[in-house]
Structures are given as structure tokens and as C-alpha cells.
Phi, psi and omega in degrees: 000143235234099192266125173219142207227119192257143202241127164230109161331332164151161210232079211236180184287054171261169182283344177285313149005287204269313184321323178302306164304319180311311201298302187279353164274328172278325192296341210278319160314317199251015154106009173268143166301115179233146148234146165246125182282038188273142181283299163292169179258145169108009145015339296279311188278004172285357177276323176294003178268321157029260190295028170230186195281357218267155178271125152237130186202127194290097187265034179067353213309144186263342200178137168340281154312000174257130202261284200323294192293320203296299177319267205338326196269323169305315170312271137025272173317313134015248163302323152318281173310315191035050190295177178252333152240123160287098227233104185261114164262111180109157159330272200308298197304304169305345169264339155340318219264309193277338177247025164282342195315328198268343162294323179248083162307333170286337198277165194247133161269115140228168190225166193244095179276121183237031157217154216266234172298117182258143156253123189288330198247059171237033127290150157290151175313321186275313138352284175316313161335292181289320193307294214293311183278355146271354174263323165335263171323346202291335180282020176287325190281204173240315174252124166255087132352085163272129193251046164187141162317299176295350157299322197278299175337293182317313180289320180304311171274017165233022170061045174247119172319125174297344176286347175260352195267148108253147184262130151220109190319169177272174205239131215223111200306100183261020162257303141276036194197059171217164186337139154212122201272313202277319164358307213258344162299303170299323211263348184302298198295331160301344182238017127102041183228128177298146189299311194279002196258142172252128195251137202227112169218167189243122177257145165152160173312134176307072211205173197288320188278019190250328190070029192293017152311317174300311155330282175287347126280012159286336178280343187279311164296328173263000161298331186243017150274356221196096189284347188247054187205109184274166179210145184220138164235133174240114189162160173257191191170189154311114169281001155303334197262331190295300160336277189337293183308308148348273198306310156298337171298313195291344184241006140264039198344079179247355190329272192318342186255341147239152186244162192242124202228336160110217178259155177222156184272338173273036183335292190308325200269308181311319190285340189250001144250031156244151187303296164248152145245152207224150179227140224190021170278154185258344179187170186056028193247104200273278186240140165245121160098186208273322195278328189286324187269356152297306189300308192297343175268024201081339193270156203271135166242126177299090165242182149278145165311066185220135233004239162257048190286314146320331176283322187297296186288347197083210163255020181262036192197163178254125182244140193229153171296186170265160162073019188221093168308298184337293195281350185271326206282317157307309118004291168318299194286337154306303181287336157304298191304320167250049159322069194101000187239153179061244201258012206254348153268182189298334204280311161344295190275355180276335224257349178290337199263322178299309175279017145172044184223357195289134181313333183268344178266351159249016168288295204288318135354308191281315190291319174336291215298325202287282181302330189276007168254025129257356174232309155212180170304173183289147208264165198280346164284344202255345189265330163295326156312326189284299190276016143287315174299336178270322190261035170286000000 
């Protein structure tokens, strides 16, 4: 049996997160020994591990600075596990992970980049840091996981070997993420929205890349062609930035027309009392999602051209650039109008994501890739699949 040990920053409701949990309840199901590593405490989603084999473990960190005890104790724990492979989710942890190589010498490194085109300078010095040494180091590992094309591109002009990348999307629980009407009946009548109102919402965390300004002027433009249109954003954030957005809402007078519900845990019921769901990020957006678990519930989407967010929906969505109300607000107004016709319904728009977007094609994906750094290298088809795709 085959030991893998995945190193995570903390295991709170984010999409690298939930993707982790997903990954490691299929390896654990297809017979792999899986552990989990985390550093902070207080987690939400180590309850969803419960009912399995997999090891989970809080390795307490108190802080950005606490270092020493803290590696050591990630050593320690380690060597206990003696998994054969290690797996860093995220920037820090992959570099966590690449300078753990000399402790663990038996062990296979990879690490998992899940973003796409970055702006360094909305980074902190450590960030900006962690970016640079990690494109340094990356020919250190044996494997890089990327779960979106425009990651691998990207990383490629940052002189990170293509021999070490595979792209394997993320994976999107179409089971727990499929129509539900009367769900979606409730939480509409809990946040005060009429059966007859077409309701538009943004789902994701409360951040500069998600780009809700653009949004709410967009809602602000379809307000006013339009009486029957609602807007909702669901996700927390920085409460300085979150204010700001307050504040703009209120000097494009729209207060009445979004409602603001913060985070929420019925992700699938939310997703299904909307009408449209809209993704309005502006950079750094490897695979969202927030966009696949809309489709898979049916629902129709509005994106921006940013990471493979274009990729996801197809032709069952509408892609619009970024940073542009007009063409987003335009968008919009093409999927009302065409509501429920063509590729714009549900059952369509489910069946894109059920056919290659599925929780079981990145379990066996993962495993592929897992096993083939113990028989051989990622085989050269799977490396020709990739560079057909960057050279569309």
C-alpha cells in the first residue's frame, strides 16, 4: 500500500481546501494510505474526514513566525508516517515540502500549484518571496500538479520545467452539487427573493481577485434596464475591504438591490437559488470551483476570460473580458434572455461538468500520475494532451 502525505496551510472553507479533502477521501477509497498535515488549528473541514481511514493532523502553528519547533515537529511526524510520497498544497507548503527533501530522502516531492497569472505586486515581501523560490526550486521536485492550463502556462514563463507539470483539474462533487429546486426555494424565501425575480450572485471569498467592484457595477447597469433583477454576494473577507464594497454599493444605489449573506455552509442550496452565477475575477484564477459547482447544479454562467474559467463552461456559458461592466453587464443579459434554451439549460450545462470535470476522473488522474513516479515517468501522451492545449 502506497503512503501519501499531504502538508496544508489549514483546512478552513477555501477551494484548495475542499479540493484536498475531495482528493484524499478518493485515494483513500482506491486503497491509498493518506495523511494529512495541518498547520493552523481550528479547521471546519477535518470533521468531513470523520468517517475515514485518513490521518489527520493539526500541527498547531501559532503564528507566521513560529518556525523552529513547529518544521521539527512536521519532521518528527514525518518520519513516523514515512509516506513514499509528499504532497505541498499551495505556495507555502510546497516550499515546506522542498526543503523537508533531506529528512525524507526515500520520499517522491510534489507540490500542487492551483493559480494561475499573478499580480506580484498585491503580494507582501513574503509572498513575493515564497513566488521567487519556488519557481527557483521547482526542478527539485519529481512532480508538479497543476489543476488548470493557465497555471501551467504561466509557470512556464517563469522557467519552470514542462517535464515536471501536469495539468489535472480539479474535481467537482456532482452529487453533492446537482439540481435542486425546492433547496433552492428555501434559501431564496430565506434572503426575501420571489419566485419571479431573476436573481444573479457571485460566489467566493471577499478579496481584490474576485473583483466584486466590477460586479456591483455591473449590477448597477442592469438595474437600470431592468426591475426584476437581484444580486447577491456570498463569501467573507478583510472587513476594511468588505466596508469599501459597502460603500460603493451605497454610491452606485444599489444597497437595495444586493444582498450580502457572508459565508455559508449549504454551498449546493445557494447554488440552486440562482438564477445566473457570475465569476467577475480579475487574475490569478486557476480552475474555479465555485463556477463548476454552479453548472453542476445547473446553473448558467457569466465569466471572465481568466485562468480556464472559459474552459470550464464551454459553449454552456457566456465569457466576457475582465474589468469590463458593459461586456459583463451584456452577458448577463444574453443568458436571461436566453434562459433554459439551447446549451443554456440545465441538464446541458450539467452534463459538461459530469463528462470532465468529475470527482472520480481526478481521483484516477492523481493516482495515475502517483503511481507512475514509482514505474515510469508521466507518460508522453499525457504530456501531449497538455502541450495541445497551451498551443490553442
Amino acid at each position: 500500500m502506497k503512503k501519501i502525505a499531504f502538508i496544508i496551510r489549514d483546512l478552513n472553507f477555501g477551494g484548495a481546501q475542499r479540493q484536498l479533502v475531495t482528493l484524499a477521501k478518493g485515494l483513500d477509497r482506491q486503497g491509498f494510505d493518506v495523511s494529512i498535515l495541518y498547520f493552523y488549528p481550528g479547521g471546519p473541514l477535518e470533521k468531513d474526514l470523520k468517517d475515514t481511514n485518513i490521518s489527520v493532523i493539526c500541527l498547531e502553528k501559532r503564528g507566521r513566525w513560529h518556525l523552529f519547533s513547529f518544521f521539527w515537529s512536521l519532521i518528527w511526524h514525518l518520519k513516523q508516517i514515512r509516506p513514499h510520497v509528499l504532497h505541498g498544497y499551495l505556495a507555502e507548503s510546497n516550499l515546506i515540502a522542498i526543503l523537508l527533501k533531506p529528512f525524507l530522502p526515500a520520499t517522491k516531492i510534489i507540490w500542487g500549484i492551483r493559480e494561475s497569472k499573478g499580480n506580484l505586486q498585491d503580494y507582501d515581501w513574503l509572498s513575493k518571496l515564497i513566488f521567487r523560490l519556488e519557481n527557483f526550486l521547482s526542478h527539485l521536485t519529481d512532480l508538479i500538479i497543476v489543476n488548470s492550463y493557465a497555471g501551467q502556462a504561466y509557470y512556464l514563463t517563469h522557467q519552470v520545467s514542462a517535464d515536471k507539470m501536469l495539468v489535472i483539474s480539479n474535481g467537482i462533487d456532482t452529487e453533492r452539487f446537482q439540481p435542486d429546486r425546492e433547496a433552492g426555494a428555501k434559501v431564496r424565501a430565506e434572503w426575501g427573493i420571489s419566485q419571479n425575480t431573476i436573481l444573479i450572485g457571485l460566489v467566493g471569498r471577499i478579496n481584490p481577485i474576485k473583483d466584486h467592484p466590477t460586479f456591483l457595477k455591473t449590477a448597477a447597469l442592469l438595474a437600470e434596464e431592468r426591475t426584476d433583477v437581484r444580486f447577491v454576494c456570498v463569501g467573507v473577507g478583510s472587513e476594511t475591504y468588505t466596508r469599501e464594497l459597502y460603500q460603493l454599493t451605497k454610491e452606485l444605489n444599489i444597497s437595495d438591490k444586493v444582498l450580502w449573506t457572508g459565508g455559508r455552509a449549504d454551498m449546493s442550496a445557494v447554488h440552486n437559488a440562482l438564477n445566473i452565477a457570475v465569476s467577475s475575477s480579475c487574475y490569478t484564477e486557476g480552475f474555479s470551483n465555485v463556477i463548476g459547482e454552479a453548472m453542476a447544479c445547473g446553473v448558467p454562467c457569466v465569466v471572465t476570460d481568466v485562468g480556464d474559467s472559459a474552459w470550464i463552461v464551454g459553449d454552456r456559458g457566456i465569457v466576457v473580458p475582465p474589468k469590463n461592466p458593459k461586456a459583463l453587464k451584456n452577458g448577463m443579459k444574453k443568458l436571461i434572455e436566453n434562459l433554459g434554451t439551447n446549451n443554456f439549460n440545465g441538464a446541458h450545462i450539467r452534463q459538461r461538468i459530469v463528462e470532465h470535470f468529475s470527482v472520480q476522473q481526478l481521483v484516477l488522474k492523481t493516482e495515475a500520475a502517483l503511481l507512475s513516479l514509482f514505474c515510469n515517468p508521466i507518460s508522453k501522451a499525457e504530456k501531449r494532451v497538455n502541450n495541445t492545449f497551451l498551443s490553442r
